[in-house]
Steps between C-alpha positions, in 0.01 A plus 500: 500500500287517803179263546276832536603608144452136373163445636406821338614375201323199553184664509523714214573214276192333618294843475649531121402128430173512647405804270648331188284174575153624499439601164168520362573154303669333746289598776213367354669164406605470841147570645355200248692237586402626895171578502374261226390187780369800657211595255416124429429429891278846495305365170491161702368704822225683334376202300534256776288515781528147639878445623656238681769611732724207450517500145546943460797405689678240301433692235662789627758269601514403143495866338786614727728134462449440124405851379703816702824263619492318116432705265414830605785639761729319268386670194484868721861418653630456130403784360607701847815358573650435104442879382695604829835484328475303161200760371705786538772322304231448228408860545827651463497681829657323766841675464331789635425326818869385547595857416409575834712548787321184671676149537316273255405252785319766677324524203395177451378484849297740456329394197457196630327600815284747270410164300419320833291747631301552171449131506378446818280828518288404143506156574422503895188756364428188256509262770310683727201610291460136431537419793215720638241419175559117538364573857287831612229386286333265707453450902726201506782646345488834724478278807798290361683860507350642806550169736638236305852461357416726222770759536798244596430372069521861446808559657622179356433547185659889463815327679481254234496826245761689674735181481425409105591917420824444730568145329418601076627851509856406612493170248378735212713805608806267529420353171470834287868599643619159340338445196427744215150322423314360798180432415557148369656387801229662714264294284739163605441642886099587445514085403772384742217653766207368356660096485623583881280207648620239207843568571748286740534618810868630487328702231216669659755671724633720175111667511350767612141325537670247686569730778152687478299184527541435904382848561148485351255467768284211287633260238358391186364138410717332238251326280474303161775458275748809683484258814667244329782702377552701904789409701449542813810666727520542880370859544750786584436661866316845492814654656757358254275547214503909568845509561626288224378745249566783638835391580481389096396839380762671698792278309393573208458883529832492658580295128350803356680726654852337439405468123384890427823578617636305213230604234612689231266721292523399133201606323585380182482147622206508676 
């Protein structure tokens, strides 16, 4: 089979999977958990005319850290990435898709990339609308854009985004081809990444945070009772950081890929 024919395949699977993902319902749920920071900084703008310029940005700093790479890309990857293969088993309907004359890995790939892409578009929208309420409001902020290091957070931060949809979709894709019920152990993950600063250091390397953390552009105070509890580890260089997960998400696409081969459709078990 030539490469021509597979990258066509390639893109059709991503062209089917991007029309099967935005749904009216799951559109919307998607567009929440984006765009929800989003309407709180533009309340925040509009009722605030007095900002300081240092603390709208560890805030933002704060939002993007604790809310989009925490809670909200993790919670948008999840739903993405888990209904790729294991909702279609749920629905009944994947054996159609492996009715077609199209290697099952291609397949994956595809859906994956659609997943990615979804991700990174919604969220990277999120991101940026926050980004420019937290600071086009006021003339400090629009100067911190204009001539200060305003864009170089920006960028940061949707590399940051880009990374964590790269990092949780192959984790939660990977885990739907292996177990029939993921959720709790995405719930064991969602807690695994919120402990990441208690844990050993050995341990912080199994995280996806872990990785993400060097690569925001300003770093949040540890205070009170959570500073007592923080470990601190040797941060991981910019370069090696990038790399390492998306050398991570490749290996364990390439997992998915060796274990659709190996699926077998049994609806009545699933």
């Amino acid at each position: 089979m030539s490469w021509a024919l597979r990258g066509r395949q390639l893109r059709e699977a991503m062209r089917q999977e991007l029309r099967r993902t935005f749904t009216f319902w799951g559109t919307l749920r998607l567009l929440f958990l984006a765009f929800a920071p989003t309407l709180i900084i533009a309340g925040h703008a509009i009722h605030d005319g007095r900002c300081n310029l240092e603390e709208e940005t560890l805030i933002l700093a704060g939002i993007v850290q604790v809310y989009y790479v925490r809670i909200g890309l993790f919670f948008g990857c999840l739903g993405i990435f888990v209904r790729l293969v294991r909702g279609e088993l749920a629905e009944h309907t994947l054996h159609y898709a492996f009715l077609a004359p199209v290697r099952r890995e291609v397949l994956v790939v595809g859906r994956f990339l659609a997943g990615v892409l979804t991700a990174i578009l919604v969220f990277g929208a999120g991101i940026l609308a926050s980004f420019a309420m937290m600071y086009l409001h006021f003339d400090a902020g629009i100067d911190f854009v204009s001539n200060g290091p305003g864009l170089g957070y920006l960028r940061a931060y949707l590399l940051v985004a880009v990374l964590a949809c790269l990092g949780y979709g192959a984790v939660f894709l990977a885990m739907s081809l292996v177990l029939k019920n993921p959720i709790v152990p995405a719930v064991v993950v969602f807690f695994w990444e919120g402990i990441n600063g208690a844990l050993p250091v050995w341990l912080k390397r199994f995280s996806v945070t872990h990785y993400l953390k060097p690569l925001f552009p300003v770093e949040l105070p540890v205070e009170g009772i959570s500073g007592l509890f923080t470990v601190v580890a040797e941060p991981v260089p910019g370069w090696l950081a990038v790399s390492g997960l998306v050398a991570f998400a490749a290996l364990l696409l390439a997992f998915a890929c060796w274990r659709v081969r190996r699926l077998e459709v049994l609806y009545s078990s699933d």
